[in-house]
Every structure is written in structure tokens, then in C-alpha cells.
C-alpha positions as CSV (number, residue, x, y, z in Angstrom):
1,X,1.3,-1.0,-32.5
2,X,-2.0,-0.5,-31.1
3,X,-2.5,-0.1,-27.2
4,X,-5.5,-0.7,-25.2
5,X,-4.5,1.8,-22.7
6,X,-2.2,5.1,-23.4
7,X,-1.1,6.4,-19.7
8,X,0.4,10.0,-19.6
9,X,2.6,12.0,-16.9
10,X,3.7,15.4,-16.8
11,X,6.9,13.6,-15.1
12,X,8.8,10.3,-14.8
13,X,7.2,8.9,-11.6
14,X,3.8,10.8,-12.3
15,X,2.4,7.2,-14.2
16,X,4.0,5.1,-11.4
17,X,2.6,7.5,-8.5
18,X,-0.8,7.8,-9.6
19,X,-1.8,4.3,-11.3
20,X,1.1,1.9,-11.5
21,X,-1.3,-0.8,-9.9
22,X,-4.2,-0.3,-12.5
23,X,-1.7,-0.6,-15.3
24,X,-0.3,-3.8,-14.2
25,X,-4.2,-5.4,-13.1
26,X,-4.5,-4.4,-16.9
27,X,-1.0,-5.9,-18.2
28,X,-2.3,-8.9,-16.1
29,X,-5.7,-9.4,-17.4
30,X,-3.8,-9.2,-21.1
31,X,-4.3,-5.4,-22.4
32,X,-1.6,-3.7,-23.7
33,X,-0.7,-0.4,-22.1
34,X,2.0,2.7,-22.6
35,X,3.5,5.3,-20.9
36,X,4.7,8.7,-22.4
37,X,6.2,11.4,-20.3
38,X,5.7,14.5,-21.5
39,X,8.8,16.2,-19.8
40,X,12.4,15.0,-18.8
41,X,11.4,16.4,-15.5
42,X,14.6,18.3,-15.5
43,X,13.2,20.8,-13.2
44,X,13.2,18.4,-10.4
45,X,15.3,19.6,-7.1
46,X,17.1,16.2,-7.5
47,X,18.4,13.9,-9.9
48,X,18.4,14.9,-13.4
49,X,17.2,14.0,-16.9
50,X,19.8,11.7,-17.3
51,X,19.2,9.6,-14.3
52,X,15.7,10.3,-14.6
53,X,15.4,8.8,-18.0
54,X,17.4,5.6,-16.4
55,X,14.8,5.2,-13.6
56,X,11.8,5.7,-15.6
57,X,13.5,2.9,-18.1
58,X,13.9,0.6,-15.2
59,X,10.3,1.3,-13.6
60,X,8.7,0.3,-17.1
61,X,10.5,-3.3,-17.3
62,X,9.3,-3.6,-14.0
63,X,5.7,-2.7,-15.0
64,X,6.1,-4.4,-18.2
65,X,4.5,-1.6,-20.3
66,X,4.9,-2.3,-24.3
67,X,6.2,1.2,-24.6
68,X,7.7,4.5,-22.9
69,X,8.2,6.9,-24.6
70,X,9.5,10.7,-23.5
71,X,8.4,13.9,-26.1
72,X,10.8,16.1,-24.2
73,X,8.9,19.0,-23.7
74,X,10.6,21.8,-21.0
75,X,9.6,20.7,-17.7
76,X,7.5,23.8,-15.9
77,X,7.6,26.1,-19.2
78,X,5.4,23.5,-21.4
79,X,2.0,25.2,-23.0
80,X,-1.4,23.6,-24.1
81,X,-0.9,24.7,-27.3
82,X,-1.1,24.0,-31.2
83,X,2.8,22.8,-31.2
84,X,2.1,20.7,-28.0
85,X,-1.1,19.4,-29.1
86,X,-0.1,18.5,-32.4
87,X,2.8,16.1,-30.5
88,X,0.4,14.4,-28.5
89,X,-2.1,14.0,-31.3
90,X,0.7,12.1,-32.9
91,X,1.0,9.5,-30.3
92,X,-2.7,8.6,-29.8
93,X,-2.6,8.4,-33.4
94,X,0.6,6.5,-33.3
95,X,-0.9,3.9,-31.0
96,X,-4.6,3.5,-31.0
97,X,-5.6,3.8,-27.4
98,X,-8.9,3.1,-26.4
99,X,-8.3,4.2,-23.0
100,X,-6.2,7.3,-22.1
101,X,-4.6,8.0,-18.3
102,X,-3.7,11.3,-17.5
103,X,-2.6,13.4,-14.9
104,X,-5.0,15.3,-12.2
105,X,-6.9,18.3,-13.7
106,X,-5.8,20.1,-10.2
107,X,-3.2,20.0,-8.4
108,X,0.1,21.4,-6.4
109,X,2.2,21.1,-9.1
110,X,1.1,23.7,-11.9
111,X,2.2,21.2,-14.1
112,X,0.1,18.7,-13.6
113,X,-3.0,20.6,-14.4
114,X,-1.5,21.9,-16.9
115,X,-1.0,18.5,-18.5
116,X,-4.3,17.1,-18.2
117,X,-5.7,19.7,-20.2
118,X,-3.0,19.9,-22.8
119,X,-3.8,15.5,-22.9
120,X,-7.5,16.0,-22.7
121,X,-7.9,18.2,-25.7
122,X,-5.1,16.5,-27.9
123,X,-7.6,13.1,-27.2
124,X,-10.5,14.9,-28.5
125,X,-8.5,17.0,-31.5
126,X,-7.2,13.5,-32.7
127,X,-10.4,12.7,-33.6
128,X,-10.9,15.6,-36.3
129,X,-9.6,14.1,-39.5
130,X,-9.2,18.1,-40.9
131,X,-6.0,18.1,-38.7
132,X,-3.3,16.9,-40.1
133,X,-0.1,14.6,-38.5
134,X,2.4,12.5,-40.1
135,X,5.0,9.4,-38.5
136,X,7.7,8.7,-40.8
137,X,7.0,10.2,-43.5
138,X,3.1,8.9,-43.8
139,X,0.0,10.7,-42.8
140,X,-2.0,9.2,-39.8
141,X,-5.5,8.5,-39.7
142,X,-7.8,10.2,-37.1
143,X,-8.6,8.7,-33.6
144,X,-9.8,9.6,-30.4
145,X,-10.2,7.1,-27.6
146,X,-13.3,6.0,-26.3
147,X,-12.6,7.1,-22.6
148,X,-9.8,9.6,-20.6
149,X,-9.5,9.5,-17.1
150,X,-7.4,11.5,-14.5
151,X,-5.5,9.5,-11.7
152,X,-5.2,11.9,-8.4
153,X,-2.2,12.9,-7.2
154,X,-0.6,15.2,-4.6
155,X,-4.2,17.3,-3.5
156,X,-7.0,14.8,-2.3
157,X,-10.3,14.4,-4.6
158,X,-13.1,12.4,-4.0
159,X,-12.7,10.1,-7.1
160,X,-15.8,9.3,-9.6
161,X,-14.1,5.8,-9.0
162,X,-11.7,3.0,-7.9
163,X,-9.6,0.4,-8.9
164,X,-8.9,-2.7,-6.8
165,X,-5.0,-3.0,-6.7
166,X,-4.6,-5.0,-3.6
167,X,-2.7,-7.9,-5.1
168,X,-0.3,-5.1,-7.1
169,X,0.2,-3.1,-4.6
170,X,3.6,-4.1,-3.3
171,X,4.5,-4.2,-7.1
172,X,3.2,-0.5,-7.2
173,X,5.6,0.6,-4.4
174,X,8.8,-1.5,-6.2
175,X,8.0,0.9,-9.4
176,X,7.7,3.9,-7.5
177,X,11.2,3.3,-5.7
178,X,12.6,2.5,-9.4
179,X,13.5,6.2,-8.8
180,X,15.9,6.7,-6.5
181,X,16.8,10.2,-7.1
182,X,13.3,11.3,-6.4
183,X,11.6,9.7,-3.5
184,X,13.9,8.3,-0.1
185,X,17.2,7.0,-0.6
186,X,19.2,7.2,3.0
187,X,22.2,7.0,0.6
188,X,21.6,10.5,-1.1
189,X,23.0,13.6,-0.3
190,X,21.0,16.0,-2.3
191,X,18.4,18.5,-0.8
192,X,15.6,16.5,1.0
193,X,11.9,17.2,-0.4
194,X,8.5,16.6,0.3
195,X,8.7,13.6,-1.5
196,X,12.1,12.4,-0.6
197,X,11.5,12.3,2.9
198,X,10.6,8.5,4.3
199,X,7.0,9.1,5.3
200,X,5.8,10.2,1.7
201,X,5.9,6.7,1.4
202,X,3.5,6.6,4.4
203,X,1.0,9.0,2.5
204,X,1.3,6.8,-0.6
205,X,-0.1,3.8,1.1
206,X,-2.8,5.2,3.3
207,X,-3.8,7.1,0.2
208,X,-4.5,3.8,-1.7
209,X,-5.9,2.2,1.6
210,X,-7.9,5.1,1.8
211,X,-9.4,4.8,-1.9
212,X,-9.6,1.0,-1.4
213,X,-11.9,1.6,1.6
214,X,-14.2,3.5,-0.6
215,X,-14.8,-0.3,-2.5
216,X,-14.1,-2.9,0.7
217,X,-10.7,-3.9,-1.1
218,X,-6.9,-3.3,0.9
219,X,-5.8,-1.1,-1.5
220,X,-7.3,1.0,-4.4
221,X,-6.4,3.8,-7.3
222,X,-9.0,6.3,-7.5
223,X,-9.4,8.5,-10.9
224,X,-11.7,10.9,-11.9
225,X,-13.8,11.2,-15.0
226,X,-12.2,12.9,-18.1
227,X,-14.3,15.2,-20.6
228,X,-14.1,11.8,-22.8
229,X,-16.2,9.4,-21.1
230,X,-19.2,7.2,-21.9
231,X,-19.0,4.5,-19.5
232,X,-16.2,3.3,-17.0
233,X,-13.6,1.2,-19.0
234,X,-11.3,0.8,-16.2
235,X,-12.3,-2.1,-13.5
């Protein structure tokens, strides 16, 4: 299966957080688009991978990606390595992407950075046809996508540009709360976080507001430019 856009997320909830309204503008306008976590986010002060893996299954049917797919790598210990590059080469391989989404290159959690990089290079490695991947048993041809871009996330950067998601906003915020473990749930009596408390909801919107400003729309997803970019591919 071949995907017009391939988005990746350190965590379950990263994709939804940082550009949940540009992937369904895309799904809208036709494309094709993915999600893979890289970790099971078992780290995560609540929840667990279990549940985790539950919400991120029901936040995908509501975004209606093609595919989600998790590659289970340990969630804060994860390198940007050969054995970790070599598993993402695999999946742009697998599925074509023109387009790749990533997390921020900087940010609060080390993993996040972390990830972009470890992304960023596997797009430009899957372009060397000297390294060599295989998917069932048959070897896979080389391909890097045309474009990466990084979505921003917890830290505030001025973004190389912005996506109109006003009319997917609200859509946006039902993803985001497809993880009940994670962000506010009045019911829950696990430890309360900077992201489970109700006004990180709050900073979510005026965030978007405040990258929507930036274009004269209600609400926008800013992203910054990857290393693989020739012209903006995203609108």
C-alpha cells in the first residue's frame, strides 16, 4: 500500500497532538495517510501500553488513517541508531510516502527530539539502494520521500508554516480525548500531570488559534521544515 503521507510519533497521542487536523484536511481532500508510533509509550505516568494501544486504535478510526502501526521500540531508552534506522527504513519503504510528519526536532520531552532525528535520517538512508531491507521475506526497493516536516509540540517555535484546520478542529480535539488515560478524565484516579490537568486543553486550542492567526484562519497547525524539503507539500 502506498501512502501519500507517512506521520510519525515518539508516542500514541504525539500524531493526534501535533497534526491531527492536517491529516484529516488531507484524508478529506483524498490522500492517503499513516500513522506509526515508534514506542508503546509505556513510560507514561498513566495508563499503560495496553490501554494505550486501545486509545491510539480508537483515535485512528476516528481520523480514518489507512494504517497505524506501533514498532515497539522502549519508550525513553530508544537510540538513533543502525537497528532503529533500519526499522524505520522498512516502513517508508513499506509504504511509499511522499510526505513524512515527524515529531519536533526540540523539545521537553527528550524523546521527542530524539525521534525526529532518528525519522529524519531513516527518510534520507531509505533512499540509498546499497542498504539493504526486507518485508516478508522479499527485498524492498529504495525510497526517500520528497518532503519531511516536523509538527511543534510542548516548547513554542515560530513555524516555517501553517495549515488551515479550522473546519477540523473540533474533530482534532475528539482524537486527542480518544485517550483517556493521558489527557483529563474527572473519572481517573491516577497521578495528575501537566497534561492531564483540564487547562492543557486550554493551551491546545490557543496554540492552534495562535498558529491560525499567523494565516487569518480560526485555527492552524504550524510545522517546521525537515532536512528533506524542496517545496511546501502540505497546504
Amino acid at each position: 500500500m502506498k501512502l501519500d503521507i507517512l506521520a510519525f510519533g515518539a508516542h500514541p497521542d504525539d500524531v493526534e497532538l501535533g497534526c491531527a487536523g492536517t491529516i484529516l484536511k488531507h484524508i478529506e481532500d483524498g490522500r492517503k495517510i499513516g500513522i506509526i508510533d515508534l514506542t508503546r509509550g509505556e513510560l507514561g505516568t498513566r495508563g499503560s501500553a495496553a490501554i494505550r494501544k486501545k486509545e491510539s486504535d480508537a483515535a485512528a478510526k476516528i481520523l480514518g488513517v489507512a494504517v497505524r502501526e506501533n514498532l515497539g521500540m522502549a519508550d525513553g531508552f530508544f537510540l538513533n541508531d543502525k537497528k532503529h534506522q533500519l526499522k524505520v527504513i522498512q516502513k517508508i519503504r513499506q509504504y511509499q510516502p511522499d510526505v513524512v510528519i515527524a515529531n519536533s526536532p526540540k523539545d521537553r520531552h527528550p524523546d521527542h527530539g530524539r525521534g525526529a532525528q532518528l525519522v529524519s535520517d531513516a527518510c534520507f538512508l531509505a533512499g540509498l539502494p546499497k542498504i539493504k531491507t526486507s518485508l516478508h521475506g522479499k527485498s524492498q526497493k529504495a525510497w526517500r520521500p520528497k518532503s519531511v516536516y516536523h509538527y511543534i509540540q510542548f516548547n513554542p517555535h515560530k513555524p516555517d508554516f501553517v495549515v488551515d484546520i479550522s473546519k477540523h478542529f473540533e474533530k482534532k480535539m475528539d482524537a486527542i480525548r480518544a485517550f483517556p488515560s493521558q489527557f483529563y478524565n474527572p473519572d481517573s484516579k491516577e497521578t495528575e500531570t501537566l497534561i492531564s490537568s483540564p487547562e492543557f486543553f486550554n493551551l491546545v486550542k490557543k496554540r492552534c488559534e495562535e498558529h491560525g492567526s499567523q494565516i487569518n484562519a480560526k485555527y492552524g497547525e504550524g510545522f517546521l521544515f525537515g532536512t528533506l524539503h524542496w517545496k511546501i507539500t502540505l497546504i
